[in-house]
C-alpha positions, 0 to 999 in steps of 0.5 A, spaced: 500 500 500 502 506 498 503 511 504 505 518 505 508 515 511 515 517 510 514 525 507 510 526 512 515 523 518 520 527 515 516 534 515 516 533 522 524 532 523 522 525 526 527 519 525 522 512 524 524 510 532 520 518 534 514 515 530 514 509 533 514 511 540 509 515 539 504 510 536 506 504 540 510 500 536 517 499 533 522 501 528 522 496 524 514 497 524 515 503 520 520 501 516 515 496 514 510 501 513 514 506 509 516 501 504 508 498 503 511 491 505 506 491 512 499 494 511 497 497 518 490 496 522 485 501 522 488 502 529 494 503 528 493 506 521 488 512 525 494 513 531 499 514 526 495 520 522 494 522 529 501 523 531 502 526 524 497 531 526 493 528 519 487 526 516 487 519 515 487 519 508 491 523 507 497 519 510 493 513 506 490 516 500 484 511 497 488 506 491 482 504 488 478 509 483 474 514 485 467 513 488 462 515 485 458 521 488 451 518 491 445 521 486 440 527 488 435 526 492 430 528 486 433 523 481 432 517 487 425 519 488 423 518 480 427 511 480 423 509 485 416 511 482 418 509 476 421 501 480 414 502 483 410 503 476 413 497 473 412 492 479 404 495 479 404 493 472 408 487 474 402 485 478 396 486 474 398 483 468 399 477 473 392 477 476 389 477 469 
């Protein structure tokens, strides 16, 4: 997983040992983060963006594509009129 781990770090003036005291795990922890070999827990992933003083997708930016945006709340309801008007449809052509 690519990371922003070691820019950041390094923006702070702090060696691995620093970053790993202050989250609670070792050097070598980090350096394993630093070089994606070790994906971190969300824990771990939450409290080293917090000892950075970031959000946490900003220290693990997003690797897939881009979500989606939801859909407005009018195109939503016509859907759902237009799924409503089909199942009724659906519904008396059974009953015949």
């Amino acid at each position: 997983m690519k990371n922003r781990v070691q820019l950041l770090r390094k923006t702070k003036h702090w060696t691995q040992t620093d970053l790993a005291a202050r989250v609670g795990v070792n050097r070598q922890c980090i350096d394993a983060i630093e070089k994606g070999r070790f994906l971190p827990s969300i824990t771990l992933a939450y409290n080293i963006a917090a000892a950075l003083e970031r959000y946490v997708y900003e220290v693990f930016p997003p690797q897939g594509p881009t979500p989606r945006p939801l859909p407005q709340s009018s195109g939503a309801s016509h859907r759902v009129s237009h799924v409503a008007s089909r199942e009724s449809s659906h519904h008396s052509g059974g009953l015949k």
